[in-house]
C-alpha positions as CSV (number, residue, x, y, z in Angstrom):
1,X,129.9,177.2,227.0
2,X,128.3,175.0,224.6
3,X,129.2,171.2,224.9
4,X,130.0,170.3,221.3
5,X,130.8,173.3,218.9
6,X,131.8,173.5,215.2
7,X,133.3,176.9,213.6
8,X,133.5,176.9,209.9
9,X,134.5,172.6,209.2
10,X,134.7,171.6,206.3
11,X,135.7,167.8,205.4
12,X,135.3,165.8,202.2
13,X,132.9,162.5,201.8
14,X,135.4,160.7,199.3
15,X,136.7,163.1,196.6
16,X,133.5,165.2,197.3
17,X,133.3,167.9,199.5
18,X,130.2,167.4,201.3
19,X,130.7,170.1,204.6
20,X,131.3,173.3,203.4
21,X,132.4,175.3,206.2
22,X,129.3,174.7,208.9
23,X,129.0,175.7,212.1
24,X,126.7,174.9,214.8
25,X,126.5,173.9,218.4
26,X,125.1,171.4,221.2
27,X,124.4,172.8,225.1
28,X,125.0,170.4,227.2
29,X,122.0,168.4,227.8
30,X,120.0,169.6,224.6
31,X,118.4,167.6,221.5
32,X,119.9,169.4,218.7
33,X,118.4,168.5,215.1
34,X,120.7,168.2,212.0
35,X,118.5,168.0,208.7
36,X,118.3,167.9,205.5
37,X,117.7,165.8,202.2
38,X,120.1,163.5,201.2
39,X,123.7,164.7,200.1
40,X,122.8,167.7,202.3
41,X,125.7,167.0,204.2
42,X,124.6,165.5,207.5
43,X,126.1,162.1,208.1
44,X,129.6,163.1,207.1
45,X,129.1,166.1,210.0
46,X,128.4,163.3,212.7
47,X,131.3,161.3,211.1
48,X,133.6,164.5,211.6
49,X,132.6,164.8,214.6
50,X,133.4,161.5,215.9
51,X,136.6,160.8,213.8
52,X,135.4,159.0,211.2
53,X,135.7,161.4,208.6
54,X,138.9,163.9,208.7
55,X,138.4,167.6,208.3
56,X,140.4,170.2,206.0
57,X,139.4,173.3,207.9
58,X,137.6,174.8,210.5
59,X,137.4,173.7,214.2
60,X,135.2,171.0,216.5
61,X,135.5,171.3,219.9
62,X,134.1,169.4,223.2
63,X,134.1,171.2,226.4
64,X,136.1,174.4,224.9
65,X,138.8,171.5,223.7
66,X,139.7,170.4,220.2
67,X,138.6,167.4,219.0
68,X,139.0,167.4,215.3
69,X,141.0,164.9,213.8
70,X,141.4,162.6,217.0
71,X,140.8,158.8,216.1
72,X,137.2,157.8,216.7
73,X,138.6,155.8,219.9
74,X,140.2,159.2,221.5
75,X,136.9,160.7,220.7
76,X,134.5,157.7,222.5
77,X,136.8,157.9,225.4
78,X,135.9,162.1,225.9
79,X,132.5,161.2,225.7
80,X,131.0,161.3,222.2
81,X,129.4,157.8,220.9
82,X,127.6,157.1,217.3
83,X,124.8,155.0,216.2
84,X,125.3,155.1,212.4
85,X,122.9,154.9,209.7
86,X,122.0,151.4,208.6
87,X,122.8,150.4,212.3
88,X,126.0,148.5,212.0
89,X,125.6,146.1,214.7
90,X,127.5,142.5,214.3
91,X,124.9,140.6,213.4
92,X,126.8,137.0,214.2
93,X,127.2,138.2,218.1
94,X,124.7,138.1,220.7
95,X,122.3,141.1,221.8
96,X,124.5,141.0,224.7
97,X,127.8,140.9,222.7
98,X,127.0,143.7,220.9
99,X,126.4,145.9,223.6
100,X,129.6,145.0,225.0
101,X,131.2,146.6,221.9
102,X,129.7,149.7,223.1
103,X,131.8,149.3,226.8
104,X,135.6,148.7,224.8
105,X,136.9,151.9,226.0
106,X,136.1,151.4,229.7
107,X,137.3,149.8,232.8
108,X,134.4,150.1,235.2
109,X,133.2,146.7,235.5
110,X,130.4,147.8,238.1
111,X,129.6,150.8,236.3
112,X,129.4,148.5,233.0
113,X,126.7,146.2,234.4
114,X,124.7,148.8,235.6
115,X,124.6,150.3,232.0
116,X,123.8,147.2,230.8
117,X,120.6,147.5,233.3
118,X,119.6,151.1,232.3
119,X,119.5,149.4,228.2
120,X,117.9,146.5,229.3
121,X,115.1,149.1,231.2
122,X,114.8,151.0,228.3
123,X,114.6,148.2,225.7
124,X,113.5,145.1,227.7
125,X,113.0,143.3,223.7
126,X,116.4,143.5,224.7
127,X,116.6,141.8,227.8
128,X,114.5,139.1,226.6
129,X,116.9,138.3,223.3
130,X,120.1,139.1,224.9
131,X,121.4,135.5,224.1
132,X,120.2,135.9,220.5
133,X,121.9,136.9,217.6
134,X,121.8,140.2,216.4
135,X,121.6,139.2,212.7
136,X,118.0,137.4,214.0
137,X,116.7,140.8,215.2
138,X,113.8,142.6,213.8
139,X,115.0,145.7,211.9
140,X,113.4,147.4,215.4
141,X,114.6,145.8,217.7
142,X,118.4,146.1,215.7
143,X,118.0,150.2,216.3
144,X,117.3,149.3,219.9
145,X,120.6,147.7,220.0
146,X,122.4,150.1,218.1
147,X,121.2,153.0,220.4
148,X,122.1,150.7,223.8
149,X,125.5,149.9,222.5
150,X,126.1,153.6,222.0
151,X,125.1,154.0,225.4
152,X,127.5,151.7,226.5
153,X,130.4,153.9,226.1
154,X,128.2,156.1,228.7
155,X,128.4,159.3,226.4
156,X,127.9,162.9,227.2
157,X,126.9,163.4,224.1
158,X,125.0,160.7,221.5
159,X,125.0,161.1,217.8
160,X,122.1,159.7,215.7
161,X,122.1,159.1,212.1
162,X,118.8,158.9,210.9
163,X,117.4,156.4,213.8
164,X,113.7,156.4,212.1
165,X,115.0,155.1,208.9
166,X,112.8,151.9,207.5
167,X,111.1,151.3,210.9
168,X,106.9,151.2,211.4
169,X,105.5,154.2,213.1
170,X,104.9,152.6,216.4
171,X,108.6,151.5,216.6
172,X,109.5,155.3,215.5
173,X,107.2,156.0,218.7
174,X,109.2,154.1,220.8
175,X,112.4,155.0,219.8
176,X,111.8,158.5,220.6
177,X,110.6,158.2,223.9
178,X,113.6,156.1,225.2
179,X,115.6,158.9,223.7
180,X,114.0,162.0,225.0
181,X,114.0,159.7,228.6
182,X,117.7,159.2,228.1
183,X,117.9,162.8,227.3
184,X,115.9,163.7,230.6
185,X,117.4,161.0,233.2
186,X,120.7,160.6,232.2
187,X,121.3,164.3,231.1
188,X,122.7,162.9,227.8
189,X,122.8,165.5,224.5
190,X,121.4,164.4,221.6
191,X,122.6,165.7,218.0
192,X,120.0,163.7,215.8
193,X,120.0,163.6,211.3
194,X,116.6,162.7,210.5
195,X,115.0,163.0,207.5
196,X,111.5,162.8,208.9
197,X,111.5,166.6,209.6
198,X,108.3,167.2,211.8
199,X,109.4,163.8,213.6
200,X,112.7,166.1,214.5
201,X,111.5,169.3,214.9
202,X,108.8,167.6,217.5
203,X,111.4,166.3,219.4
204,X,114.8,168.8,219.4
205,X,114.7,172.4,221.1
206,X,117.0,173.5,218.3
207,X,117.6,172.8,214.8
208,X,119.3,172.8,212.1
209,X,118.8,172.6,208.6
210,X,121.7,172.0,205.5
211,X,121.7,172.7,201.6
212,X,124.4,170.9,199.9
213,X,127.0,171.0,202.8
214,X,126.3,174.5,204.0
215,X,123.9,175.8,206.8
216,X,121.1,177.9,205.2
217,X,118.7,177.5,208.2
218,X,118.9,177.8,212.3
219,X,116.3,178.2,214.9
220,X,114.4,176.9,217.8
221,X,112.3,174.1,216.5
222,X,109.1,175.5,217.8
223,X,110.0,178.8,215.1
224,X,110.8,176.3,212.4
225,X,107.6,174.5,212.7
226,X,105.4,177.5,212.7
227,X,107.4,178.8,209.5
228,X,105.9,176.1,206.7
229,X,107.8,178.4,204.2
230,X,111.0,177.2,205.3
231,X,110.2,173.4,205.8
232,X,108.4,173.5,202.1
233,X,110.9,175.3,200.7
234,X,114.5,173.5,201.9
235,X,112.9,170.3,203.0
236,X,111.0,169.3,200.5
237,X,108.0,168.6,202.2
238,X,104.5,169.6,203.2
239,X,102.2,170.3,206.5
């Protein structure tokens, strides 16, 4: 049984409907890639996902149980977290603050400093500006934050919206690595949108790719990549 699985959702982005009856699915302890250009759909998946966005049909389930439509609280206590696009941290709290956000739902004080090591490990830019505010961050070191304050809520499963977005390739770099190590020592899943397609397909075992809210692509990455028909011709993009 898959971890995370979506049969035929569909959900609206405002009065537009952007997901249009997708379905895909996350094994438990997989990198999953969702891609796509923009308006493809792919943000307001992860939002459905989570509870951020309702849906009108179709069904999400985690562990063979429904999730759809559970607030995004209900959702982070089962074992999903999101770093969203933009990064969204609180920019007038500390380093240490904000990754406290990412700990509302639980009680485990012991279990919540030890987290708090395992970021601090993975990030130690972190570690070193935990008294800082966020808003003082570099636009790296803010997706380093964002990532360890979804870990925080110790998910099964992480969601990723476009974590590459606006950062220098050597940040990129480093991003990846704590995510493929979180992804090998922790056991976490990844489902990652990224618009830097061979960055994705590099990294995920299985991908996805969406046309204006509908699957029209699906297969290990290491077929997508060898297929430059398919990457020119829905992403938009070159080898």
């Amino acid at each position: 049984m898959a971890l995370l699985e979506l049969e035929n959702v569909e959900a609206n982005y405002g009065a537009v409907r952007a997901v249009r009856g997708i379905s895909l699915s996350v094994p438990e302890g997989a990198i999953v890639a969702l891609l796509g250009a923009n308006g493809a759909g792919k943000s307001t998946t992860l939002k459905a996902i989570c509870g951020a966005v309702r849906t009108h049909a179709g069904r999400i389930q985690l562990d063979g149980k429904p999730i759809a439509n559970l607030s995004p609280n209900q959702i982070v206590k089962r074992g999903v977290a999101l770093v969203p696009e933009g990064r969204k941290i609180f920019k007038d709290l500390t380093v240490k603050e904000n990754l406290a956000m990412g700990a509302y739902a639980r009680g485990d004080k012991a279990g919540i400093e030890a987290d708090y090591r395992v970021v601090f490990d993975l990030f130690p830019r972190l570690e070193e500006r935990q008294r800082q505010l966020g808003g003082s961050l570099s636009g790296g070191e803010q997706q380093m934050l964002a990532i360890g304050r979804g870990l925080l809520a110790r998910p099964r499963l992480l969601l990723l919206d476009e974590p590459s977005l606006g950062l220098a390739p050597i940040i990129i770099s480093s991003i990846f690595e704590a995510l493929r190590k979180i992804n090998r020592e922790r056991g976490t899943a990844l489902l990652v949108v990224e618009q830097n397609v061979h960055l994705a397909l590099r990294n995920a075992s299985f991908a996805y790719l969406l046309q204006v809210g509908r699957i029209v692509v699906e297969g290990p990455t290491e077929k997508l990549r060898a297929d430059k028909e398919i990457v020119e011709s829905y992403m938009g993009v070159r080898h």
